[in-house]
N, C-alpha and C positions, 0 to 999 in steps of 0.2 A: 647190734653186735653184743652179743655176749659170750667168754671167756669159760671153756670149761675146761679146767686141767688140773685139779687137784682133787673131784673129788668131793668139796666142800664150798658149798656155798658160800659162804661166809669170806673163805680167802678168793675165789674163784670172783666173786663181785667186787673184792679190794683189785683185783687183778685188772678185771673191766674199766673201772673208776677211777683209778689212779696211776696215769703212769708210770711213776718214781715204783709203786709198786710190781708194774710189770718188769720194768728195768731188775730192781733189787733181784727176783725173783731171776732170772736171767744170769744174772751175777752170780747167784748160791748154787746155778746150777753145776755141779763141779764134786765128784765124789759123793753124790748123793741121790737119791732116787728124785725123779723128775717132782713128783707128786712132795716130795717133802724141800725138794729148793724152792718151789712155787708157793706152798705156803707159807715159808718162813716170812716173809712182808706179813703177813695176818697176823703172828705172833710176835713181831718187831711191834706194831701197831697197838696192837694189845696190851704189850709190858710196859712202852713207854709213850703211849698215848696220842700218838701222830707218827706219819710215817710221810714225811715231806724231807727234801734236800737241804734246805735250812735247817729244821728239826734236828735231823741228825749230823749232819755239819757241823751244828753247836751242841750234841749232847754230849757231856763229859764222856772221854773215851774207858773209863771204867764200867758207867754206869752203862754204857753201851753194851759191851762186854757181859754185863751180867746178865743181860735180857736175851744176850745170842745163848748163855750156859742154862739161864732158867729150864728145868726141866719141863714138858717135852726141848732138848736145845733147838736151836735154830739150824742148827748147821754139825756137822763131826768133826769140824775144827772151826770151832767158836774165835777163835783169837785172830786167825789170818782172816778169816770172814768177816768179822766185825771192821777190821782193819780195811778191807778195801770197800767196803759197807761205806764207810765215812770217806775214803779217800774220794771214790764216786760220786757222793753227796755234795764235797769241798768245788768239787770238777765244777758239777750240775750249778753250783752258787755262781764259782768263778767266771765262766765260760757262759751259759745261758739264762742268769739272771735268776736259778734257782729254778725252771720249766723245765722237769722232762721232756716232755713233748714236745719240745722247741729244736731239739736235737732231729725232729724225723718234721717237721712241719715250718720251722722257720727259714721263710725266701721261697716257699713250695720245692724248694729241692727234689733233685731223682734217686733212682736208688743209687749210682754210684756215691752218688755225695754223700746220701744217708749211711752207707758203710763207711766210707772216709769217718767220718763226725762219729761214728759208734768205735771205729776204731783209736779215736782219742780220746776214750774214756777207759778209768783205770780197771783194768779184769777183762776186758772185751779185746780176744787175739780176734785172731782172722776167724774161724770156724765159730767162732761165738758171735759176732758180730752180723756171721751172714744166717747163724740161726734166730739169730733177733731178727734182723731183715725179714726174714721170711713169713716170721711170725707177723710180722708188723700187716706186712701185706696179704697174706693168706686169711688173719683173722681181725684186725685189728684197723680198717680202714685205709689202710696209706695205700696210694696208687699211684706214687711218683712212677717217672718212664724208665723201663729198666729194670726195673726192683726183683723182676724174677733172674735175671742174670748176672745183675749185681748180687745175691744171694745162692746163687749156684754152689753145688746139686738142691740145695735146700728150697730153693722156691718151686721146686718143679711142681706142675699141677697133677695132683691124683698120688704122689709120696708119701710113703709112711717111715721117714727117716729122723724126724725130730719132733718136741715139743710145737713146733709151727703145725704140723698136723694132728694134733690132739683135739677133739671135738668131742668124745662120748667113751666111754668103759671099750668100746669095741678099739675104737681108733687107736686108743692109750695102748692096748692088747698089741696091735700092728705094729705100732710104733717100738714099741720092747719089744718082739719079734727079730725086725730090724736091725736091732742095735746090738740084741747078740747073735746074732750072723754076722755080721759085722764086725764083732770084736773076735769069734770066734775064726773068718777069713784072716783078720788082722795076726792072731797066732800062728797060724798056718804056713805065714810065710816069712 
């Protein structure tokens, strides 16, 4: 299993390797183009050297902050992003001993649970959570029972409605397709 959604190797293999990065990546997606929330974990990693829930948990919340503005930024609003950047991080310590992937893998959980447990982390509503979902299981291994319905519309098989369906420059294409139909239905009415 390998992760293509950015683009760039570099972030795209942080993305595969680390969950805490796929999570982040997740997180920043929000006013920003899909390809630049998914890299920011590469560029988090970069400035301040690790890119783990402890790490950032305990990075001074200034120092954090400058590495989301460091030109390319991280994000188009570097301050509320940094901020639940670490709230998330604090979660991930408090709550699952610091494991990402304990959130979609601990007790073998289904996907309802898995949405439950995503839905307790901070920045993850409902439509974000069942976009992770889907991602998780479309690309990412997880095969708890449910996970496609727990994740609905977004787990559907053969979809081009979110990041969970991004696999190649084509897909990506589809997928932004999608999304302004979508916004463009949503003015409509």
């Amino acid at each position: 299993m390998a992760l293509h959604i950015t683009g760039d190797a570099v972030a795209d293999e942080l993305l595969t390797t680390n969950p805490f990065a796929l999570l982040t990546g997740m997180l920043l997606d929000q006013q920003v183009t899909m390809e630049t929330a998914f890299a920011g974990p590469a560029k988090i990693d970069e400035r301040l050297g690790e890119l783990t829930p402890a790490g950032i948990a305990g990075t001074d919340p200034e120092k954090l902050l400058a590495a989301f503005k460091e030109s390319p930024a991280v994000h188009r609003f570097p301050g509320s992003m940094a901020e639940r950047l670490q709230a998330l991080a604090q979660k991930l310590v408090e709550d699952w001993d610091g494991d990402a992937a304990a959130v979609w893998t601990r007790g073998e959980p289904d996907g309802a649970e898995v949405y439950k447990r995503l839905r307790t982390l901070p920045g993850f509503g409902e439509q974000k959570a069942k976009i992770f979902l889907a991602l998780l299981g479309k690309q990412y291994g997880f095969d708890g029972a449910g996970w496609r319905e727990a994740s609905a519309p977004y787990g559907a098989d053969g979809s081009s409605m979110s990041v969970a369906d991004i696999v190649d420059a084509e897909s990506l294409a589809r997928v932004r397709e999608a999304k302004k139909a979508a916004k463009a239905a949503a003015k409509a009415t």
